[in-house]
PDB file as gemmi writes it, atoms N, CA and C in Angstrom:
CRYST1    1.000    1.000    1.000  90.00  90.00  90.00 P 1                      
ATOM      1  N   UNK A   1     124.840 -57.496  79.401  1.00  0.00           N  
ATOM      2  CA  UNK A   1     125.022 -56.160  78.886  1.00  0.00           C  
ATOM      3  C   UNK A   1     126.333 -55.544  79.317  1.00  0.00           C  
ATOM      4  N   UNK A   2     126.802 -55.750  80.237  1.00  0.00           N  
ATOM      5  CA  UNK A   2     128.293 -55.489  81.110  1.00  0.00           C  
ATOM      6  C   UNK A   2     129.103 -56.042  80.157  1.00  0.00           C  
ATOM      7  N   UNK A   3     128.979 -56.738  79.358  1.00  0.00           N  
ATOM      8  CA  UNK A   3     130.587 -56.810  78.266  1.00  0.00           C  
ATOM      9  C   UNK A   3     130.299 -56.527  77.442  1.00  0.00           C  
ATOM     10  N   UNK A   4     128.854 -55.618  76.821  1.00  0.00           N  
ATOM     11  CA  UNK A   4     129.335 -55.313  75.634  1.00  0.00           C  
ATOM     12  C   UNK A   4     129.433 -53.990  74.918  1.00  0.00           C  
ATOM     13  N   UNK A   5     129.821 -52.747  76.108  1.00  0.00           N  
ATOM     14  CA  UNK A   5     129.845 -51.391  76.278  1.00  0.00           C  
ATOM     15  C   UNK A   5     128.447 -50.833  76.213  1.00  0.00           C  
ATOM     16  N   UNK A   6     127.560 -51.037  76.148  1.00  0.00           N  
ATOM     17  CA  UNK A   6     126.312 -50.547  76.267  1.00  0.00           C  
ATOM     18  C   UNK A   6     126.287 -49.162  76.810  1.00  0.00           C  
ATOM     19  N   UNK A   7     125.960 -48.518  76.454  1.00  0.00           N  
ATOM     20  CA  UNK A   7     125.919 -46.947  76.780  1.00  0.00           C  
ATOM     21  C   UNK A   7     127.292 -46.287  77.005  1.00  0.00           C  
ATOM     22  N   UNK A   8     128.392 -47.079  77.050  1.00  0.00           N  
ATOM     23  CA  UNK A   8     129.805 -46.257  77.630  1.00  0.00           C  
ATOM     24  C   UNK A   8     130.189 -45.261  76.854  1.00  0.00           C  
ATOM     25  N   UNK A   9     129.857 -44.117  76.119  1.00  0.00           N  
ATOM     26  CA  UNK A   9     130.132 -43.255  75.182  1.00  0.00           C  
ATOM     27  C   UNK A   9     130.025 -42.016  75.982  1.00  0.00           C  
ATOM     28  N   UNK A  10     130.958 -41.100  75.417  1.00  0.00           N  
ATOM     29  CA  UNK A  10     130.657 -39.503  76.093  1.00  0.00           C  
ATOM     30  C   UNK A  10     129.424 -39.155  75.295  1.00  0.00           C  
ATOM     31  N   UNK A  11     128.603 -39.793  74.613  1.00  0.00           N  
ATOM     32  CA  UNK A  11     127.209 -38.971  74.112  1.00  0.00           C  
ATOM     33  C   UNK A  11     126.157 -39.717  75.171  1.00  0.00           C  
ATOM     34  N   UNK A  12     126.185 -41.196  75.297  1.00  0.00           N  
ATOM     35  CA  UNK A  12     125.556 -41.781  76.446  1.00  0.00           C  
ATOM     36  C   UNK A  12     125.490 -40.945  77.695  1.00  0.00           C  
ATOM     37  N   UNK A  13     126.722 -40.554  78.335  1.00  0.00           N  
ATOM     38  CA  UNK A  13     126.994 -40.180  79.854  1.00  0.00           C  
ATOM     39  C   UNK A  13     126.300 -38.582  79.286  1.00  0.00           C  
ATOM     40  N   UNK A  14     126.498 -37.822  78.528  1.00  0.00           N  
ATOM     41  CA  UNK A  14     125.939 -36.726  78.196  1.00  0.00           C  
ATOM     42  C   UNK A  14     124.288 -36.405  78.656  1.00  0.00           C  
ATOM     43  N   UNK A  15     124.108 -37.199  77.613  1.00  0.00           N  
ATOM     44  CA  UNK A  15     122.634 -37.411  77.484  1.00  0.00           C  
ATOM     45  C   UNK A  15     121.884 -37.650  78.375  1.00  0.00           C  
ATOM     46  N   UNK A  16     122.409 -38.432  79.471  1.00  0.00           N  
ATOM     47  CA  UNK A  16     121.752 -39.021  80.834  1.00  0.00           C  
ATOM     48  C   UNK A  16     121.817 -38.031  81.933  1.00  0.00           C  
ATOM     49  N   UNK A  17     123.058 -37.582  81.959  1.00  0.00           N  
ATOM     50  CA  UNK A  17     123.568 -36.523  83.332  1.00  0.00           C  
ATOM     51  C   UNK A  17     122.485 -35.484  82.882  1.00  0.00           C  
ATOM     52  N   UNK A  18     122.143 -35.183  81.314  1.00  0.00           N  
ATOM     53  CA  UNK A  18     121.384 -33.350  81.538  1.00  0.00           C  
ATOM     54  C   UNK A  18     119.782 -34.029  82.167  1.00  0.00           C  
ATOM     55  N   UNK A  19     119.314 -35.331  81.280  1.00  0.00           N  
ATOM     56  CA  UNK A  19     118.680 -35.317  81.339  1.00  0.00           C  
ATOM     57  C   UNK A  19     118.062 -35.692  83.239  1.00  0.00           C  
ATOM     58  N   UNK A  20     119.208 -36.231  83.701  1.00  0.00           N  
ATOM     59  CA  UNK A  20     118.900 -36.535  85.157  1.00  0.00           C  
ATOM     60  C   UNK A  20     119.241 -34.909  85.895  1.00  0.00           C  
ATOM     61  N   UNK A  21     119.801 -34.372  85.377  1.00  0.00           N  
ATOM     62  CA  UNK A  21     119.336 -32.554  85.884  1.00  0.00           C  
ATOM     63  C   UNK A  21     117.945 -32.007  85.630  1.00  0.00           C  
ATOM     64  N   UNK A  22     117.369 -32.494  84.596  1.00  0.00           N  
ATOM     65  CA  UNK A  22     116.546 -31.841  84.175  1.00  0.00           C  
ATOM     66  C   UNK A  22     115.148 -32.347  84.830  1.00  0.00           C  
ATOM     67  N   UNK A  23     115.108 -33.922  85.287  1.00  0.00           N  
ATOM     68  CA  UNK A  23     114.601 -34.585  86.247  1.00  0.00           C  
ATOM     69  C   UNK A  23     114.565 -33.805  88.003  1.00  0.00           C  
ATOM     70  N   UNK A  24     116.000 -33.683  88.704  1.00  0.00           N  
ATOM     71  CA  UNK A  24     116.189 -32.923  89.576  1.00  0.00           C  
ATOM     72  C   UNK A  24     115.036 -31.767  89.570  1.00  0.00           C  
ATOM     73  N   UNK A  25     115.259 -30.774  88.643  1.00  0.00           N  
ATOM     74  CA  UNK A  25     114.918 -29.486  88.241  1.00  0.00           C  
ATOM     75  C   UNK A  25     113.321 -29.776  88.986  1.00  0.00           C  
ATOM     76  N   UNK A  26     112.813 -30.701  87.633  1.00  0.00           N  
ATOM     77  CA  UNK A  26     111.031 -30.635  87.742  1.00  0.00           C  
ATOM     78  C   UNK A  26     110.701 -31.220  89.092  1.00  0.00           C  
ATOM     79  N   UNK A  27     111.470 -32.297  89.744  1.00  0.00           N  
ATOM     80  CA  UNK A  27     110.902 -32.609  91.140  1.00  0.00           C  
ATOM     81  C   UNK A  27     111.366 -31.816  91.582  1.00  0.00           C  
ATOM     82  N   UNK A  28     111.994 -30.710  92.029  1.00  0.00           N  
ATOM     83  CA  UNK A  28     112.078 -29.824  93.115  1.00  0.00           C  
ATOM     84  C   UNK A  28     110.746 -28.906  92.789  1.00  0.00           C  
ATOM     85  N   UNK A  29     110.808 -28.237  91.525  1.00  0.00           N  
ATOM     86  CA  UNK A  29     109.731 -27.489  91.135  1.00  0.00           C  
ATOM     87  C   UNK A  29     108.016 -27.773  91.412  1.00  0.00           C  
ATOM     88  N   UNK A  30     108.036 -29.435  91.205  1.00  0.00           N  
ATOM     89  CA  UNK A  30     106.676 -30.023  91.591  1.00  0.00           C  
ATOM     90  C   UNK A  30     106.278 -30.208  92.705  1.00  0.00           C  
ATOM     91  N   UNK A  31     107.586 -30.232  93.665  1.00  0.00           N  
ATOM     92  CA  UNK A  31     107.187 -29.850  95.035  1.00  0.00           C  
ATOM     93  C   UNK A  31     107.124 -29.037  95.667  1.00  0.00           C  
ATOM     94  N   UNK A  32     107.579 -28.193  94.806  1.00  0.00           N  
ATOM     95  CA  UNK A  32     107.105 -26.105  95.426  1.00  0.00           C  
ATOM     96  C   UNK A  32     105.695 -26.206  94.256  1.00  0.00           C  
ATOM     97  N   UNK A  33     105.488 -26.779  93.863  1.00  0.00           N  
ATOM     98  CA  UNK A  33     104.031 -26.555  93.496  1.00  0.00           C  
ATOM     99  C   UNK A  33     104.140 -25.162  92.078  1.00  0.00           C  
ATOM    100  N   UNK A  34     105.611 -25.360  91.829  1.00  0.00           N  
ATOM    101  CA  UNK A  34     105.564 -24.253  90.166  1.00  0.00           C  
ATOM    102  C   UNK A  34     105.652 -24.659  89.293  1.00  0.00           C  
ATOM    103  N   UNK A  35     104.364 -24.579  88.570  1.00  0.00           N  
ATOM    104  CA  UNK A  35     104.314 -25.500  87.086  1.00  0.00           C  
ATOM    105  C   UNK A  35     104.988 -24.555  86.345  1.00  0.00           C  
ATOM    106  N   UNK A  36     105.087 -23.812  86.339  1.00  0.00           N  
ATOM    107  CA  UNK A  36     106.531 -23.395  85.018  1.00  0.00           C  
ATOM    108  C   UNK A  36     107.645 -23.919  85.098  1.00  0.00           C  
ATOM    109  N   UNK A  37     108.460 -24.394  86.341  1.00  0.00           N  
ATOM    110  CA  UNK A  37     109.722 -24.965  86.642  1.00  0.00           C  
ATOM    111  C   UNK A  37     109.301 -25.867  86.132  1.00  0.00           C  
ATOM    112  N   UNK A  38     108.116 -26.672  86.909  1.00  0.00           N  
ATOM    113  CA  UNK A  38     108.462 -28.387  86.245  1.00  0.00           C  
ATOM    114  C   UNK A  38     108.192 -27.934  84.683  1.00  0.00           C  
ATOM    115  N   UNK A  39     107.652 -27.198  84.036  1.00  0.00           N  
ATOM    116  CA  UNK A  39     108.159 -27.692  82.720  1.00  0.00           C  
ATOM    117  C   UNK A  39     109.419 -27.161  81.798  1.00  0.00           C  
ATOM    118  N   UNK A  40     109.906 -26.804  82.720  1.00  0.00           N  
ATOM    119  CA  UNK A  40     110.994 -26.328  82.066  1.00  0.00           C  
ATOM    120  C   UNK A  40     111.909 -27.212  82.550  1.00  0.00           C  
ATOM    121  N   UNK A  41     111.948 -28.197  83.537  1.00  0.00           N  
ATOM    122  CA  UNK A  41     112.600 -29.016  84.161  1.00  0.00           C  
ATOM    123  C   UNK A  41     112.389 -30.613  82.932  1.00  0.00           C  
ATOM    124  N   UNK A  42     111.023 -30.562  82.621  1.00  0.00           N  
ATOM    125  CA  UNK A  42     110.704 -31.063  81.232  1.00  0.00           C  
ATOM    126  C   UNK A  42     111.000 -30.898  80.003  1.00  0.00           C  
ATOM    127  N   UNK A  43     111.897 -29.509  80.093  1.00  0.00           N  
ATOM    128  CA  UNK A  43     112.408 -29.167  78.546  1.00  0.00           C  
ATOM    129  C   UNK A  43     114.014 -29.888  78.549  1.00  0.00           C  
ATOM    130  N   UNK A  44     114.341 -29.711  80.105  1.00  0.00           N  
ATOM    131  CA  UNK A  44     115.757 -29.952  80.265  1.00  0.00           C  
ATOM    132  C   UNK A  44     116.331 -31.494  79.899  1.00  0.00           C  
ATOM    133  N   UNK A  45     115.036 -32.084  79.932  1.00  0.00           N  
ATOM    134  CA  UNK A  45     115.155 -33.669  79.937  1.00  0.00           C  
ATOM    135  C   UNK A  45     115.138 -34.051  78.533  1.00  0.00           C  
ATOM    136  N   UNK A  46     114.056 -33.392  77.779  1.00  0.00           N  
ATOM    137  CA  UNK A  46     114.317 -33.472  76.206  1.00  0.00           C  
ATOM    138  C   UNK A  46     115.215 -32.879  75.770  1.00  0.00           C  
ATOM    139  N   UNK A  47     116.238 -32.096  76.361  1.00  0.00           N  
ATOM    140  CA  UNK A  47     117.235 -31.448  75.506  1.00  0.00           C  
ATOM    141  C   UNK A  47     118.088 -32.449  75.953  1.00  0.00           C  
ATOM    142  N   UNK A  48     118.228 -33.443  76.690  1.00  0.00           N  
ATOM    143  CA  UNK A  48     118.859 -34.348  77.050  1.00  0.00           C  
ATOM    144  C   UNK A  48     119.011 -35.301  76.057  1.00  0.00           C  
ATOM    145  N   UNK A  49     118.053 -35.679  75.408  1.00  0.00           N  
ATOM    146  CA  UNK A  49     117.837 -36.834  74.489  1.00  0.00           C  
ATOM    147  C   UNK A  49     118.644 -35.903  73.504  1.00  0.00           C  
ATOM    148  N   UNK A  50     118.390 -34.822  73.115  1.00  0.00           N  
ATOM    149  CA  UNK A  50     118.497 -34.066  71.589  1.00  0.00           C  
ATOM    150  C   UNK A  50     120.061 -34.155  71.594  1.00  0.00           C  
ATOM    151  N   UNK A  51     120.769 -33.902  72.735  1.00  0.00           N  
ATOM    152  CA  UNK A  51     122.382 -33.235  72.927  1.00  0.00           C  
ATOM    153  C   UNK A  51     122.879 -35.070  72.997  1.00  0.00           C  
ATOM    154  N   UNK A  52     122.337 -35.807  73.054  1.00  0.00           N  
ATOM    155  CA  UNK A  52     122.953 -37.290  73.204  1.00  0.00           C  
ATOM    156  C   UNK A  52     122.801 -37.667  71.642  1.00  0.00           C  
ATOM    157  N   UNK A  53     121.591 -37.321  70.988  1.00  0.00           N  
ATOM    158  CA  UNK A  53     121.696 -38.163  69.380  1.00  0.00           C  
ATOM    159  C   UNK A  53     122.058 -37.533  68.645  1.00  0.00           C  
ATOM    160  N   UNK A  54     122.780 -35.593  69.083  1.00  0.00           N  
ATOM    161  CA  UNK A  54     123.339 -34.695  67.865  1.00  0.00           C  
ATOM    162  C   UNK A  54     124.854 -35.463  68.374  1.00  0.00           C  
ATOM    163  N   UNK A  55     125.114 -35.979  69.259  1.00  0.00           N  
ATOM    164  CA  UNK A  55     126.506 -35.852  70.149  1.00  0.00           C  
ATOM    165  C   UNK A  55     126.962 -37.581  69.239  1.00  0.00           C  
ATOM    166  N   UNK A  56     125.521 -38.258  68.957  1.00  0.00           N  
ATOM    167  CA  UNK A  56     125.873 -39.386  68.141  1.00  0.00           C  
ATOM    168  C   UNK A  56     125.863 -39.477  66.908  1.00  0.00           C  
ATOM    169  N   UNK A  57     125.476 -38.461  66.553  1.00  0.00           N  
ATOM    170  CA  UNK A  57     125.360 -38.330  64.962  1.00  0.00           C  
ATOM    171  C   UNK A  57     127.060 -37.795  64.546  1.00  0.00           C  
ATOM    172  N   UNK A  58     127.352 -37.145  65.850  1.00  0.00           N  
ATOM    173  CA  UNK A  58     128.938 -36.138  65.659  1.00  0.00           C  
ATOM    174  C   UNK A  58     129.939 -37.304  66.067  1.00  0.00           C  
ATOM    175  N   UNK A  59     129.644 -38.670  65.683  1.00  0.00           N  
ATOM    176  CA  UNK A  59     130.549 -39.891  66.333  1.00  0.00           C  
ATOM    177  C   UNK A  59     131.278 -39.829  67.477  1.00  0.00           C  
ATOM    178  N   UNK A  60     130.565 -39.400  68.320  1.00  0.00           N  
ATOM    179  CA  UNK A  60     130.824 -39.864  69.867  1.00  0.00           C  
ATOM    180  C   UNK A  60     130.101 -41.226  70.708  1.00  0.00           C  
ATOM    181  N   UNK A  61     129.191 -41.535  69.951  1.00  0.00           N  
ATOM    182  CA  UNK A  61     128.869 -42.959  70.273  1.00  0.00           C  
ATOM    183  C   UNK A  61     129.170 -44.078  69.686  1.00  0.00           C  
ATOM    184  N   UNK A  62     128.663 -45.021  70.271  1.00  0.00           N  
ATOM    185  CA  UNK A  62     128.682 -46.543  69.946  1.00  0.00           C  
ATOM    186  C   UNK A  62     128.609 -46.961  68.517  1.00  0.00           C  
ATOM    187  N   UNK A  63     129.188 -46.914  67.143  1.00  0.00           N  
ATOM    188  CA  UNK A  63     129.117 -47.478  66.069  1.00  0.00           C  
ATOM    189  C   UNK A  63     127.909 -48.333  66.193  1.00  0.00           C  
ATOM    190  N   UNK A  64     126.848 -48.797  65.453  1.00  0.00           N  
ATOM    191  CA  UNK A  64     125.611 -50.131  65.433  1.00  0.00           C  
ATOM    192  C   UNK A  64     126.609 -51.196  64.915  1.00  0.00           C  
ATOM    193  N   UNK A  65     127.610 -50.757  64.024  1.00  0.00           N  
ATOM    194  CA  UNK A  65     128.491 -52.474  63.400  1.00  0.00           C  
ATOM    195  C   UNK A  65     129.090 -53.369  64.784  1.00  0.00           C  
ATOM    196  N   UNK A  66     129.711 -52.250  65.639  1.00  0.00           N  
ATOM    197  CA  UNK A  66     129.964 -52.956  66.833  1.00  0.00           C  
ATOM    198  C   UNK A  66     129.540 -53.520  67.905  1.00  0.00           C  
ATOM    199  N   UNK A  67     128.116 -53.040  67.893  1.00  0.00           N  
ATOM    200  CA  UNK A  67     127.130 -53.368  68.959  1.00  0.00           C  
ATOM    201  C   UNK A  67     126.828 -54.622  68.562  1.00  0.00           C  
ATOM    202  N   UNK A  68     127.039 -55.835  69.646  1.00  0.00           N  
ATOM    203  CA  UNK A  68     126.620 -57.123  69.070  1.00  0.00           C  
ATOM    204  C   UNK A  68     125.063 -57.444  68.897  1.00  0.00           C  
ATOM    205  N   UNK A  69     124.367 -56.948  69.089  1.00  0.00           N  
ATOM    206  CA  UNK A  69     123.052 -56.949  68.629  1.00  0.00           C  
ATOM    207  C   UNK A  69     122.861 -56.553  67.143  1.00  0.00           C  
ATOM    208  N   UNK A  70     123.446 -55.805  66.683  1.00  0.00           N  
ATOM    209  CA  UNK A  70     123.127 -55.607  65.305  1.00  0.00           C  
ATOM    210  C   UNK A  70     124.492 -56.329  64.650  1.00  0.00           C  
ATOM    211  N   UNK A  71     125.321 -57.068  64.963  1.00  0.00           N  
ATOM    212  CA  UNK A  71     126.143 -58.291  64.061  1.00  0.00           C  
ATOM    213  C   UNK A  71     125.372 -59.306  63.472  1.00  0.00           C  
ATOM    214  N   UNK A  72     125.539 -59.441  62.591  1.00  0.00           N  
ATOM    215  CA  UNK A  72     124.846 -60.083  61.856  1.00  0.00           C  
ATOM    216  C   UNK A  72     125.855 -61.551  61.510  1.00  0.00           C  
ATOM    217  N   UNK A  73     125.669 -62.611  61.951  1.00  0.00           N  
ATOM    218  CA  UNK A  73     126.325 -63.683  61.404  1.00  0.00           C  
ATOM    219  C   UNK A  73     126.691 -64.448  59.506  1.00  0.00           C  
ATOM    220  N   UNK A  74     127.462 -64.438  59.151  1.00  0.00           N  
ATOM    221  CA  UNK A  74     127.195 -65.052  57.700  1.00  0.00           C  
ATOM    222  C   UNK A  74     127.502 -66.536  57.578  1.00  0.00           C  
ATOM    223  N   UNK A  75     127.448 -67.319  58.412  1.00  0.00           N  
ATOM    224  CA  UNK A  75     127.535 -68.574  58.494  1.00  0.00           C  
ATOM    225  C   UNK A  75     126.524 -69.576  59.587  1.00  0.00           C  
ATOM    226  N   UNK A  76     125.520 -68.318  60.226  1.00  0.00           N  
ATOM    227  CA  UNK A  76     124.133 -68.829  60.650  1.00  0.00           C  
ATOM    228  C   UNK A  76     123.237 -69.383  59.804  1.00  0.00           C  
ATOM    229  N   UNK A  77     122.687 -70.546  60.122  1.00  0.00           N  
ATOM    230  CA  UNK A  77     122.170 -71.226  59.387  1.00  0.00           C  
ATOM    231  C   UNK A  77     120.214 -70.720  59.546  1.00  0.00           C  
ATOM    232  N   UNK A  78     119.353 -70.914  58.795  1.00  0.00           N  
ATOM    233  CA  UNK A  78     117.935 -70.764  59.259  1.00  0.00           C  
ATOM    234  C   UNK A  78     117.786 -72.151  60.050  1.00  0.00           C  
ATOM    235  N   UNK A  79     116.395 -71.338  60.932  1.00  0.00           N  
ATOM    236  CA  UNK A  79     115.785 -72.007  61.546  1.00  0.00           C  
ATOM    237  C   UNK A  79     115.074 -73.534  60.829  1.00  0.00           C  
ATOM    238  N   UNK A  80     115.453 -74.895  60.957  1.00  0.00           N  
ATOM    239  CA  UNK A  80     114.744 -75.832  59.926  1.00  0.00           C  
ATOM    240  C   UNK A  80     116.081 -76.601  59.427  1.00  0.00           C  
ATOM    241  N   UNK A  81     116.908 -75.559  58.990  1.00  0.00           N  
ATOM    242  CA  UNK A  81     117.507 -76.092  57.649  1.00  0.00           C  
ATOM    243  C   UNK A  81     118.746 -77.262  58.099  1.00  0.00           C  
ATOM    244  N   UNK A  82     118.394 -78.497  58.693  1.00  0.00           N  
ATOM    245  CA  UNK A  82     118.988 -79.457  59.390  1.00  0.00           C  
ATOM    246  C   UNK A  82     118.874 -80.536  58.657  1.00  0.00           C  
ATOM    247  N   UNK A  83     120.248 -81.106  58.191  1.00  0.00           N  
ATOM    248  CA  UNK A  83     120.271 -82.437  57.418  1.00  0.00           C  
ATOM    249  C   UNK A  83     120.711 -81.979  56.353  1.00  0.00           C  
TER     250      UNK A  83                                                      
END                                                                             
């Protein structure tokens, strides 16, 4: 996964940092025992996801053509087809 940029995007690093604030947030809150913090410490984490896939929709991430998982070969042969 190290060579093939996997997450290296400013919508990746986005997405992770709120949502690892928003993590912070609810364990401090769950250990003062205030369920309103932790869920608002729970909202912070889904706004995490939301601000990473508006932030990829606004092409700050990873293209799928470039991600070698979704390359698609045109000179792979099927499974069988030998001889």
């Amino acid at each position: 996964m190290a060579g093939s940029s996997h997450g290296h995007t400013p919508a990746a690093w986005t997405g992770v940092i709120i949502a690892f604030i928003g993590f912070c947030v609810a364990g401090t809150f769950m250990v003062a025992a205030q369920p309103a913090g932790f869920w608002a410490g729970m909202v912070i984490v889904l706004l995490g996801g939301v601000v990473g896939g508006i932030m990829r929709a606004m092409g700050l991430g990873q293209p799928k053509e470039q991600h070698p998982v979704h390359q698609v070969s045109a000179t792979r042969e099927p499974a069988g087809a030998e001889g």
